[in-house]
N, C-alpha and C positions, 0 to 999 in steps of 0.2 A: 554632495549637494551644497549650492550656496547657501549661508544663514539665513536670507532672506524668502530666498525660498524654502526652505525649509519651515520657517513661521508661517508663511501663508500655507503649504499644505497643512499641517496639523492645525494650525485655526480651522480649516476645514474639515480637518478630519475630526476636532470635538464639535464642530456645528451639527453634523452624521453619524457622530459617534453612535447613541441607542441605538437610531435605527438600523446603520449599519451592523452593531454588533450580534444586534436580533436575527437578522437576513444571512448574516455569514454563517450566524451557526445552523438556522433552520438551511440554507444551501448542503451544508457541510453533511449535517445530521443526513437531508433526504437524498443525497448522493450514497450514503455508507449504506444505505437502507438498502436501496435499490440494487447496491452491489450483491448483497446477501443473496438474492435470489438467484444469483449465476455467480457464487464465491467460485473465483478458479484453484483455490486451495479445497473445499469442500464437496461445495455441488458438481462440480463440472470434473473434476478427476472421476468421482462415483459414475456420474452419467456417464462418461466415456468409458469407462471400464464394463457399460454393457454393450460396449461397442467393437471393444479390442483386447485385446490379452499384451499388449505391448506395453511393457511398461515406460519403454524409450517414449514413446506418441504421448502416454499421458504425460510425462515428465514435462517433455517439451508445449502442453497445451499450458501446462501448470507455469513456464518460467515466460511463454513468449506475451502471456498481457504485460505484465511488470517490464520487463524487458524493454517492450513494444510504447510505454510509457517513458521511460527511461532514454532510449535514442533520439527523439524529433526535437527534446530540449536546448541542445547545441544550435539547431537551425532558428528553434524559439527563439531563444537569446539572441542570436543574430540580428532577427527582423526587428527583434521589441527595440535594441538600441537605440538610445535618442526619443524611442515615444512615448510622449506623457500622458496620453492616456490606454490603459489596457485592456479593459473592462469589456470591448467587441471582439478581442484577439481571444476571451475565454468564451464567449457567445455562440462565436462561429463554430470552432471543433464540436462545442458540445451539442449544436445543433447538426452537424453532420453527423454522430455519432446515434443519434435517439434510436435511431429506426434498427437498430441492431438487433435488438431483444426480439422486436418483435417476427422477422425474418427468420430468425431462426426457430420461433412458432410456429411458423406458415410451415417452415419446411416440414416440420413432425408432426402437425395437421394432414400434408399430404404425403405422408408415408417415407420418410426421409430416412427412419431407420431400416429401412431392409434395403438401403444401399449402405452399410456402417461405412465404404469408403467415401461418401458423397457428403453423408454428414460430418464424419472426424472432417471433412476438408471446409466445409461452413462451418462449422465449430471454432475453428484455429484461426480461418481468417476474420470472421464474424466478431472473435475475443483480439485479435489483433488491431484491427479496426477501429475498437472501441475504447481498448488501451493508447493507441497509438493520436489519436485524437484528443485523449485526457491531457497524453503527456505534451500535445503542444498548448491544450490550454495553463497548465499545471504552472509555471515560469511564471505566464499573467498573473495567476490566480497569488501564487505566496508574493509575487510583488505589491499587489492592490492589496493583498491581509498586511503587509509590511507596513505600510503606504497610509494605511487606513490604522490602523491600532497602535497605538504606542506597548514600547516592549514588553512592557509585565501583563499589559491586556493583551497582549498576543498571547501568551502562553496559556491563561486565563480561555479563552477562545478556541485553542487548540483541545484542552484539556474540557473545556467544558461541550464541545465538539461530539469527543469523543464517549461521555457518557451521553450525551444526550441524544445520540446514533445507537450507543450500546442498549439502553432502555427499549428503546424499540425495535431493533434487530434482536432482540430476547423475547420482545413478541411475534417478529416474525418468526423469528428459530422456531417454535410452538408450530406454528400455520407449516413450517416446511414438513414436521416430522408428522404431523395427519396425513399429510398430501402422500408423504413418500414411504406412509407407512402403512402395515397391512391393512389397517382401516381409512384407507383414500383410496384415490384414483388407479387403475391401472398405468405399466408403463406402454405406451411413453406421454400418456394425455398429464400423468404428473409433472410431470418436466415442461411443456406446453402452459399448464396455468403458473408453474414458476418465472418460465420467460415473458410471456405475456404484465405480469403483475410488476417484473423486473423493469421492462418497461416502460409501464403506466407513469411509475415513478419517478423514472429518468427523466420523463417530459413536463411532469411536475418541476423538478428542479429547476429544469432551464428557465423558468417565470421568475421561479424566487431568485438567483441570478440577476433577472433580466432587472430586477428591480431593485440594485444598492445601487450606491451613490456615490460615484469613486470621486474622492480629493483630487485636486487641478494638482500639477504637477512639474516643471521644467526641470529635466536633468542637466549635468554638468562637461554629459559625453556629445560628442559630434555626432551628429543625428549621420552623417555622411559616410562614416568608419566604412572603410573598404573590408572585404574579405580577406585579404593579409595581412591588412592590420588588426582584425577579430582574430585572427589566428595565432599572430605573434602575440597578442595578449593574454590568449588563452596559454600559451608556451611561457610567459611570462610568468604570470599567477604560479603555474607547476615550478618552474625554476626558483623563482623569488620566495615563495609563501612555506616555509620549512611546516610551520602550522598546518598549512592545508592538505601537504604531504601526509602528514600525521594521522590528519581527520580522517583521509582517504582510505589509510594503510588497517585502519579499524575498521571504519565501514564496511571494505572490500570480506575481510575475516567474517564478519557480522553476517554480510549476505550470504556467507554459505550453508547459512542454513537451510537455503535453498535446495539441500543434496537432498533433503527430505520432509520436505515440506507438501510434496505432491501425496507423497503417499502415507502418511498418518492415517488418514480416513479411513483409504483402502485397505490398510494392516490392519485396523479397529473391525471394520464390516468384514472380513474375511477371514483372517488368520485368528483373530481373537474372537470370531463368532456372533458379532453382535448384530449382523442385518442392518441394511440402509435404513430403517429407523429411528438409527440414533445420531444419522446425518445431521437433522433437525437441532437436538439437543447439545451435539458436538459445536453446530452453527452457535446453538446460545452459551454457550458455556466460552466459544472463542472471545464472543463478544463481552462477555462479564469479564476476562482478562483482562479485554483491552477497553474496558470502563477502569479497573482497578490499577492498571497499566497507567491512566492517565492521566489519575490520580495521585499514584504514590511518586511516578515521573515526573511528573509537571512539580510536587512540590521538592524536588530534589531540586530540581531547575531552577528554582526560585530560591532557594536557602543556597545549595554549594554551587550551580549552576551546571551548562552543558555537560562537562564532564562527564558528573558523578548519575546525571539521568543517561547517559550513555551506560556507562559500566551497570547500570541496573536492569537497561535492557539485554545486555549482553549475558547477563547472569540467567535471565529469564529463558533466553533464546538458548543457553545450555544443559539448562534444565529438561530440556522436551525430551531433545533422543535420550539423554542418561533416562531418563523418565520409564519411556518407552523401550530401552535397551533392559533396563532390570524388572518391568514390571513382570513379563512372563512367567519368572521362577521366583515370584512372590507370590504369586497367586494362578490357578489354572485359569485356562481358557472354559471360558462358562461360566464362569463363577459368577453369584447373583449381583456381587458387587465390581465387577470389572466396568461395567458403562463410569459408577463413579470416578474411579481408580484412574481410568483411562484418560476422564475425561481432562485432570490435571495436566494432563501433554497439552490441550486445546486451549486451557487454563493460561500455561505459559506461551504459548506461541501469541496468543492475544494481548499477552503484557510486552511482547516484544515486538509485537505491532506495534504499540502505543510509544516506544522507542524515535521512529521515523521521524514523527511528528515533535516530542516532548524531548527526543536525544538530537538527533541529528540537525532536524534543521533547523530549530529552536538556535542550536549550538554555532552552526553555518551561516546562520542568519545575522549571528551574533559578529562572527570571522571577520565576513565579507566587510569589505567598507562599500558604503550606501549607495554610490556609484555604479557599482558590480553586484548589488547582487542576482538579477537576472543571470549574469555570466557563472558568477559563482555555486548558484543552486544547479545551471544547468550544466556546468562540466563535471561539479560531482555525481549528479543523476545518469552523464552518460557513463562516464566510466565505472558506474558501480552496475548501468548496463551491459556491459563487457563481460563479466563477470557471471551476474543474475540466469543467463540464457544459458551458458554452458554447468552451469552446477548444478540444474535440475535436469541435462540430461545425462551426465554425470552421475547424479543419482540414479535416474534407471538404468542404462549401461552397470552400475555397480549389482543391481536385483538380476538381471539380464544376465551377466556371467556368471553370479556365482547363485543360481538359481534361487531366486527370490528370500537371497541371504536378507532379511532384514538387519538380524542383528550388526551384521560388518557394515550397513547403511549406517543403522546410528551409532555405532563408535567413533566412523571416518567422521561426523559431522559431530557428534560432541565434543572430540581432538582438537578440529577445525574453531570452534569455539570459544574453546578453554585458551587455545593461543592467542583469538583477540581481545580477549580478557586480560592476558597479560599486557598486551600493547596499549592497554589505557592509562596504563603508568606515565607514557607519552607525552598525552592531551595536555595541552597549554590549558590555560583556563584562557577562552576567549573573552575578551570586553567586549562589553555592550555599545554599538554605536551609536546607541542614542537611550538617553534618558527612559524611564514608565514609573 
């Protein structure tokens, strides 16, 4: 970005700075909110699983949102090229996406499960759909937070994002374990007022959206870049950026926690006895991780920077399956305090959410020069799509052969872990491209 341009956009971006700072996080917040109600980590693997005994099918509903968000960002980057302003390139997907939640209420309003094949099959594309839409607004979205916040307020934003989603997704957590607990609704009308209210919410969002103020903006790239010229740079980037290699070669390690991520829950409710119940509670307990996630990450990020909030997440994210790998023969199943015991797997998987945000792209964002970084957020989102789709089914193929071996689930993925832990040794420290 030229100097000059760069003065005028941040003179405007402190003219919008409150208000904008206010809207991104109330956006931010009411989007995590509304994900709670259809978690494809929590709620949606349970609800499937009264659907099918496949652990492959849940696997794959559990990696193809992420996934599905992760692929469209290459084409993002693409079109965004050259345009200075973003802000209707997030508008559009997420207004395509609304009516999601509620479709798949209709269909279990009108008896959708006693076809389980009709539904597993709107479930998958429904949750596809709606990933696949984020992740072409997603590109826009961390460019105009880029765009808009200077760097230390970004993280500030990120971090303050995420408790201020986590606080109220602790009270939804509450609302889901009445619903889905012996004292709520029967199934499948619980699942119905989950999607439905999952919803409501989403459609709230898109307002608050619809209403910041994005900084004017000229970039420095050719609005005109052909398709093999997008491509040789994307080949470039990989060849030239030894750093980016790096970031990647962690990340890549990182997501495979993916091997069993779908079925936590399902181990918790079944094998350890605890009834869908504590789905609710598991919800809030994820979400207080990844308040505390974003907290003790974010100030790593700001004192030693990306690095070191990576390697935190990563410690987080190997903590779960050893967690869940030894809790069994420390305590029985049944026992009055296994919900708490357990719920420390939920605990850490929330602080390595908070990773994404406070490690990764904090870090990436940091990488990229100002130029690229639509390019750069979107080529590591795809290639860590690559990835993301095949290790949760992976993971159930692993349950699948060796008959619902858990414990060889979570050693293959604690192993998986503990290596990209090693590899943070790697990480450059990235400079910041600009001032906060």
């Amino acid at each position: 970005m030229a100097p000059d341009v760069a003065i005028k956009a941040y003179t405007q971006a402190d003219r919008y700075f409150r208000r904008n700072f206010f809207l991104l996080l109330t956006e931010y917040s009411t989007r995590h909110v509304a994900m709670a109600f259809i978690d494809p980590n929590v709620i949606l693997p349970v609800f499937l699983s009264r659907l099918t005994d496949s652990s492959l099918l849940i696997g794959l509903n559990s990696s193809l949102p992420f996934t599905m968000w992760l692929f469209p960002q290459l084409f993002a980057a693409r079109y965004l090229t050259g345009k200075t302003q973003k802000k209707r390139y997030i508008l559009i997907p997420m207004l395509a996406n609304r009516p999601v939640c509620f479709v798949l209420a209709l269909a279990l309003l009108l008896g959708g499960v006693r076809y389980p094949p009709l539904m597993l099959t709107l479930v998958i594309l429904g949750s596809s759909l709606l990933w696949a839409t984020q992740g072409l607004a997603a590109v826009a979205w961390f460019d105009l937070v880029d765009k808009a916040m200077p760097t230390r307020q970004r993280g500030r934003l990120f971090g303050s994002g995420q408790v201020a989603s986590g606080l109220l997704i602790v009270g939804a957590g509450a609302a889901i374990s009445y619903i889905l607990g012996n004292a709520g609704l029967p199934f499948p009308r619980d699942y119905v007022v989950l999607f439905l209210t999952g919803g409501a919410i989403f459609a709230v969002d898109w307002f608050i959206m619809a209403a910041i103020k994005e900084p004017e903006e000229t970039t420095a790239v050719d609005p005109g870049v052909s398709n093999s010229s997008f491509l040789r740079r994307l080949a470039d980037i990989w060849k030239q950026d030894r750093d980016f290699r790096t970031f990647m070669a962690v990340r890549l390690l990182a997501g495979l926690k993916g091997l069993a991520v779908p079925f936590y829950a399902i181990f918790g409710t079944e094998q350890l006895g605890l009834g869908e119940g504590v789905v609710g509670p598991f919800t809030s307990i994820l979400v207080i991780g990844n308040m505390v996630g974003a907290v003790l990450l974010g100030a790593l990020y700001e004192k030693r920077g990306g690095r070191w909030s990576i390697r935190g997440g990563v410690v987080a994210g190997m903590f779960a399956p050893l967690w869940a790998l030894l809790l069994p023969s420390l305590m029985p199943a049944g026992h009055p305090w296994m919900i708490y015991a357990y719920g420390l797997v939920f605990f850490a998987l929330g602080m390595q959410k908070a990773n994404f945000l406070q490690g990764f792209c904090n870090y990436l964002l940091d990488l990229a020069p100002a130029d690229q970084r639509p390019t750069y957020m979107a080529l590591s989102n795809t290639i860590n799509g690559v990835i993301i789709l095949p290790a949760a089914l992976v993971g159930g193929a692993i349950l699948d052969l060796t008959g619902n071996s858990y414990p060889t689930l979570f050693g293959v993925t604690a192993a998986c872990m503990g290596v990209g832990l090693l590899c943070t040794a790697w990480l450059s420290g990235a400079s910041h491209h600009r001032g906060g």
